[in-house]
C-alpha positions in Angstrom: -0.2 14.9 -31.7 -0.1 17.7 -29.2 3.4 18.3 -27.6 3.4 17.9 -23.5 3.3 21.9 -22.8 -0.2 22.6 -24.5 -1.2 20.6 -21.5 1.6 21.2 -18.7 2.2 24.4 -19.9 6.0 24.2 -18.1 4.3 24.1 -14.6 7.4 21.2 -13.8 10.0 23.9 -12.3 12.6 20.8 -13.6 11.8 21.1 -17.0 10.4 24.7 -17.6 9.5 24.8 -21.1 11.5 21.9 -22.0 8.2 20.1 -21.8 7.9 20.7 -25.4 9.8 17.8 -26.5 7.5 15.5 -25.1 4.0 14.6 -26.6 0.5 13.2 -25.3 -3.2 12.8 -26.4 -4.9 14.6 -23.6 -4.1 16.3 -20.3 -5.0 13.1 -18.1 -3.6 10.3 -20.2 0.6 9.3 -19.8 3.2 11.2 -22.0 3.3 9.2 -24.9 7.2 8.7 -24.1 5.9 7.0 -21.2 3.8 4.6 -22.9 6.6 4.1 -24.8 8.7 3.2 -21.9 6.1 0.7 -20.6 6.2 -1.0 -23.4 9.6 -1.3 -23.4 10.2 -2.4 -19.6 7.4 -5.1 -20.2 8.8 -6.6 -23.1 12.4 -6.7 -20.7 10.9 -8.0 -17.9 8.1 -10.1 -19.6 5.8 -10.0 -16.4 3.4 -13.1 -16.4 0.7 -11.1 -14.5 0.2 -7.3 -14.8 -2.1 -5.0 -13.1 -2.4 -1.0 -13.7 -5.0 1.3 -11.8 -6.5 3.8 -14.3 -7.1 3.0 -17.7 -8.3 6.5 -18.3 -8.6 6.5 -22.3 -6.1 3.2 -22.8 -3.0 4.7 -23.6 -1.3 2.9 -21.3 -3.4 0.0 -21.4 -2.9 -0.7 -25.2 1.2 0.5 -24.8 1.4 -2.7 -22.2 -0.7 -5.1 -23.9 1.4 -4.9 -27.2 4.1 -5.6 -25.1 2.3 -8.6 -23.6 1.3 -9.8 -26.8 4.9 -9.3 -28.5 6.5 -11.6 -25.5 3.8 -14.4 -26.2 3.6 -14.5 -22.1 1.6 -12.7 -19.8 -2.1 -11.2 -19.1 -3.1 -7.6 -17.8 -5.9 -6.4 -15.6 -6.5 -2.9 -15.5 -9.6 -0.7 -13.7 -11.4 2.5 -13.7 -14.1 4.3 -11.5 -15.8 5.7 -14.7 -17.5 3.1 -16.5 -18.0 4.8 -19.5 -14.1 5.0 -19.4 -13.6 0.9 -19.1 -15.8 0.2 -21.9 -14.6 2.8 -24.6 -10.9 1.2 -23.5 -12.2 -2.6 -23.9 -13.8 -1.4 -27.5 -10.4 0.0 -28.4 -7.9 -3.3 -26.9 -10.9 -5.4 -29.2 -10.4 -3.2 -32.1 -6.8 -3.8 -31.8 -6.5 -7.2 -31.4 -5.6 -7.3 -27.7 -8.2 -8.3 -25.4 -7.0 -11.8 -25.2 -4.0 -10.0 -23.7 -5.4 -7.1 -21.4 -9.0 -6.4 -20.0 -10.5 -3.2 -18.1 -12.8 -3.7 -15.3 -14.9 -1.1 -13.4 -13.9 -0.8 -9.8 -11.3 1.2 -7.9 -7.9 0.5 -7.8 -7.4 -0.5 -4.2 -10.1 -3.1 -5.1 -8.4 -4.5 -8.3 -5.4 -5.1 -6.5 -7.6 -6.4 -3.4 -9.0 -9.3 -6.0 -5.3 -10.2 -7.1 -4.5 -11.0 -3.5 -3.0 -14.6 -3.7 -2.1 -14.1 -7.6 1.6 -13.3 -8.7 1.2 -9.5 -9.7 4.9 -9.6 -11.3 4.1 -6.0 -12.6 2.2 -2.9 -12.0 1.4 0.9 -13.3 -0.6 2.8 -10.7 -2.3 6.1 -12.0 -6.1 6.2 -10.8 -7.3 9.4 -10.7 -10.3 10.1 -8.7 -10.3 11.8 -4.4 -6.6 12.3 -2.9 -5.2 8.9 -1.3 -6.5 6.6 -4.0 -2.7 6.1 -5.2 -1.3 6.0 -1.9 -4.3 3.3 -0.6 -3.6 1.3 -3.8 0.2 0.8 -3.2 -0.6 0.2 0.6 -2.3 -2.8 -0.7 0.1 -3.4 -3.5 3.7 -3.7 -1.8 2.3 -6.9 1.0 1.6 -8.7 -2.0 4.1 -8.5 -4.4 7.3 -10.6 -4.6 11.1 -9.2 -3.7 12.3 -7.6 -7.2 9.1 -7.1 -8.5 8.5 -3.3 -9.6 5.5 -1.2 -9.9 5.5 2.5 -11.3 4.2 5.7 -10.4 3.1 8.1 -12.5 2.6 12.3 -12.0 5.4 12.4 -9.6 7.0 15.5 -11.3 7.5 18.1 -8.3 4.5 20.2 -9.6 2.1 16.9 -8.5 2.8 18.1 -4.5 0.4 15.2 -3.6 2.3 12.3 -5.5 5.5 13.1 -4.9 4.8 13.0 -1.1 3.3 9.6 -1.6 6.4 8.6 -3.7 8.8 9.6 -0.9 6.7 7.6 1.8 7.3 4.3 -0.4 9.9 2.7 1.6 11.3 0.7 -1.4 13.9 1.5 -3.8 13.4 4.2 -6.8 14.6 5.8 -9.3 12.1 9.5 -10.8 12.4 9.6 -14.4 12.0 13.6 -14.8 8.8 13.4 -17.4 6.5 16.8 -17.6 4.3 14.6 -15.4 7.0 12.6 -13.7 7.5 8.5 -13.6 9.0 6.5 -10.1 9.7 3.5 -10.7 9.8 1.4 -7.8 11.6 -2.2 -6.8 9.8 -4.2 -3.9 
């Protein structure tokens, strides 16, 4: 597996080349220490209802639907704009054993979390890609809907990600920025 800096090349000033030490499968998908950390804050906070935004190649995806799976509670939703994208990612949770745990839908994000309207999202892990604002508009939806304590993360915050991390700041909840080559805020309603 490729370490983090064949794909950030050092570009987070926090970090510099440090970004060595962390690994990933392509240069869109989540450091796979951040899967790792998804599945591990799932299987804490067993969410009953879990929604991400960007399945991209199902890193993530899979990393949250084990963790569903091993609590024996919960169900995920997760989108992408590029259909070609949701399919390959519903192949692989099938191949795995975990589509009775986690689907992938085509639509945008905002949409997804549009739909869940009126359902308890008790968890969510927003990282659409796609035309600047898509993030932001998705957690302008997000936070009416959700439930004091629930928390929903925030990926490619690292300062290098100028766009994100001046989204992240306008989120009027509390947070805590894990410094990632691509950067993680995790955020309590």
């Amino acid at each position: 597996m490729p370490n983090e800096h064949e794909f950030t090349g050092g570009r987070n000033p926090l970090l510099g080349d440090k970004d060595e030490l962390w690994s990933a499968d392509s240069v869109d998908g989540s450091e796979t220490e951040v899967n790792e950390f998804l599945y591990s804050l799932v299987r804490m906070i067993k969410p009953e209802f879990v929604v991400e935004t960007g399945c991209y190649l199902g890193d993530g995806t899979v990393a949250i639907a084990r963790a569903i799976r091993d609590n024996e509670i919960g169900r995920m939703l997760t989108c992408d704009i590029d259909k070609e994208k949701v399919n390959s990612v519903n192949l692989r949770l099938r191949s795995e054993g975990l589509i009775d745990f986690a689907e992938a839908v085509h639509m945008r994000g905002a949409d997804l979390i549009k739909q869940c309207n009126g359902m308890r999202i008790d968890f969510a892990f927003i990282d659409s890609g796609g035309e600047k604002g898509t993030r932001e508009e998705e957690i302008n939806e997000l936070i009416p809907i959700i439930r004091p304590l629930t928390m929903f993360a925030l990926h490619d915050t690292a300062p290098q990600h100028v766009g994100m991390r001046k989204v992240a700041e306008s989120v009027k909840c509390p947070s805590v920025y894990f410094n990632t080559p691509r950067g993680l805020t995790l955020f309590q309603k």
